[in-house]
C-alpha positions in Angstrom: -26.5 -40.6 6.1 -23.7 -42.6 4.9 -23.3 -46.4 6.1 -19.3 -46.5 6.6 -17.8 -50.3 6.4 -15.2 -51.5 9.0 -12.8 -53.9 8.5 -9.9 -55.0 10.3 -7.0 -57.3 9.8 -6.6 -57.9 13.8 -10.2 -60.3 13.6 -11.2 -62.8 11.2 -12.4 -61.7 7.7 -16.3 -62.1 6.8 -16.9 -65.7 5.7 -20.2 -64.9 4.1 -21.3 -61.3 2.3 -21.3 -59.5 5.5 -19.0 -56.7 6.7 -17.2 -57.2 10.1 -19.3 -54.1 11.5 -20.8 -50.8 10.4 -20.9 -47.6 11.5 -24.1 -45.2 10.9 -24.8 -41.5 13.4 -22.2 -42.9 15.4 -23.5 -45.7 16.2 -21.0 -49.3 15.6 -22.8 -52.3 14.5 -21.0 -55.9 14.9 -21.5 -58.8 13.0 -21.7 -61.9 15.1 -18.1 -63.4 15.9 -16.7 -66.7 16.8 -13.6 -67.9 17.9 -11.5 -67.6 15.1 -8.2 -66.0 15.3 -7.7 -63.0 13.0 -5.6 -65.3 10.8 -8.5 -67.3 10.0 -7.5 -70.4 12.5 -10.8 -71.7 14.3 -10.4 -72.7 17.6 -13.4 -75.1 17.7 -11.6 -77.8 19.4 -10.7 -75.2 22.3 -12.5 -75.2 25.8 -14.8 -72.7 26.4 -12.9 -70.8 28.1 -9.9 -69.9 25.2 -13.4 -69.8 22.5 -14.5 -67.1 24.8 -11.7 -64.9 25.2 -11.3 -64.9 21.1 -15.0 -63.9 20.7 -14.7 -61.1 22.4 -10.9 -60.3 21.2 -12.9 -60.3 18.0 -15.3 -57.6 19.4 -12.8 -55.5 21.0 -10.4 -55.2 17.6 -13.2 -54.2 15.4 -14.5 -52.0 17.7 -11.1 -50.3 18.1 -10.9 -50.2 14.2 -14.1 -48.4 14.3 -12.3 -45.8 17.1 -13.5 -47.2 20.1 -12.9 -49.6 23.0 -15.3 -51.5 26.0 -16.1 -48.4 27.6 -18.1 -47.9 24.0 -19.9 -50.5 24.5 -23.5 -50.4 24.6 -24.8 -53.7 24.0 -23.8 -57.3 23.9 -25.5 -60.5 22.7 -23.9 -63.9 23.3 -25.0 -67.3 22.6 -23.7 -69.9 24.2 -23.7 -73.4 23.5 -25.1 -74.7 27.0 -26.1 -72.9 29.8 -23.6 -74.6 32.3 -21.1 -72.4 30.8 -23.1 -69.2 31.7 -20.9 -68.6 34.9 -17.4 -69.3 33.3 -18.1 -66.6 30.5 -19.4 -64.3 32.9 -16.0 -64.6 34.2 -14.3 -63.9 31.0 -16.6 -61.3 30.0 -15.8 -59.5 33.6 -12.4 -59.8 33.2 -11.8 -58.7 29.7 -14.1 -56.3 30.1 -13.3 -54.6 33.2 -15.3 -51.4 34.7 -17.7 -51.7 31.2 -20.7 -52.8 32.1 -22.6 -52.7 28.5 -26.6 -54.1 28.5 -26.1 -57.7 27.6 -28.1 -60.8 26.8 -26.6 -64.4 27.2 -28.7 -66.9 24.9 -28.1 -70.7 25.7 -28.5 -72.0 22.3 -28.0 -75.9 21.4 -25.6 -75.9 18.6 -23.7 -73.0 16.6 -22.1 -73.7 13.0 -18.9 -75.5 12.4 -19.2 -76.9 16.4 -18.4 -73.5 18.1 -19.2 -72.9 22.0 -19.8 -68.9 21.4 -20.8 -66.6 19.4 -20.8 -62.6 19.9 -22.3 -59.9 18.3 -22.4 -55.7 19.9 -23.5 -52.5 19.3 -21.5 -49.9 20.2 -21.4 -46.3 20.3 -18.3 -43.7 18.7 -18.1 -39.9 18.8 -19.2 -39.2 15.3 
C-alpha cells in the first residue's frame, strides 16, 4: 500500500511537518484546518460564523484535490471554541454541506492556537 500526499493551493499550506491530507485504500485523511484563507490570511479576528465557513472551505478543497466532494464525506470532527456556538455552526455546517450528512462529532474546547473559534479535521472516502 502506498500512502499518496495531497496538497492543494485552494487551502492553506501545512504550518508544521504535516501534509494537508492523505489518501491510503481509498480512504482521504484531513489534517485539522482553521480559518485561514488559502493564501495564508488568518481570519482570527472574524466572528464565528465567517471562521466557520473557511474551515470547512478548507475541507471541501482538499477533499476535491483528493477527487471528491461532501457527498464523500464520512466523518467530521470539529472543535469549537464554546459551546454557545454549537447551533450557529450547525447552521453553517447544514448549509454548506447540503444533503451530506457525514458522522460527526462537535468538541466544545476552551481555547485553539493563535485565538481561532474552529477547527476541522475529516475522513473521507474516494473511489480508489
Amino acid at each position: 500500500m502506498t500512502v499518496q500526499v495531497i496538497s492543494t493551493d485552494q487551502a492553506p499550506r501545512p504550518a508544521g511537518h504535516y501534509a494537508q491530507a492523505t489518501v491510503a485504500n481509498g480512504t482521504v485523511y484531513i489534517s485539522g484546518q482553521l480559518p485561514i484563507a488559502p493564501d495564508g490570511t488568518g481570519l482570527m479576528r472574524e466572528d464565528f460564523e465567517t471562521q466557520g465557513e473557511q474551515a470547512i472551505a478548507n475541507v471541501l478543497a482538499i477533499l476535491k484535490e483528493a477527487g471528491g466532494d461532501g457527498a464523500e464525506l464520512a466523518r467530521v470532527n470539529a472543535y469549537i471554541v464554546g459551546a454557545e456556538h454549537w447551533g450557529v455552526f450547525d447552521e453553517i455546517y447544514a448549509r454548506v454541506l447540503g444533503d451530506a450528512r457525514p458522522a460527526r462529532t462537535i468538541v466544545p474546547v476552551k481555547e485553539l492556537h493563535y485565538g481561532y473559534l474552529v477547527e476541522i479535521d475529516a475522513i473521507g472516502v474516494i473511489a480508489g
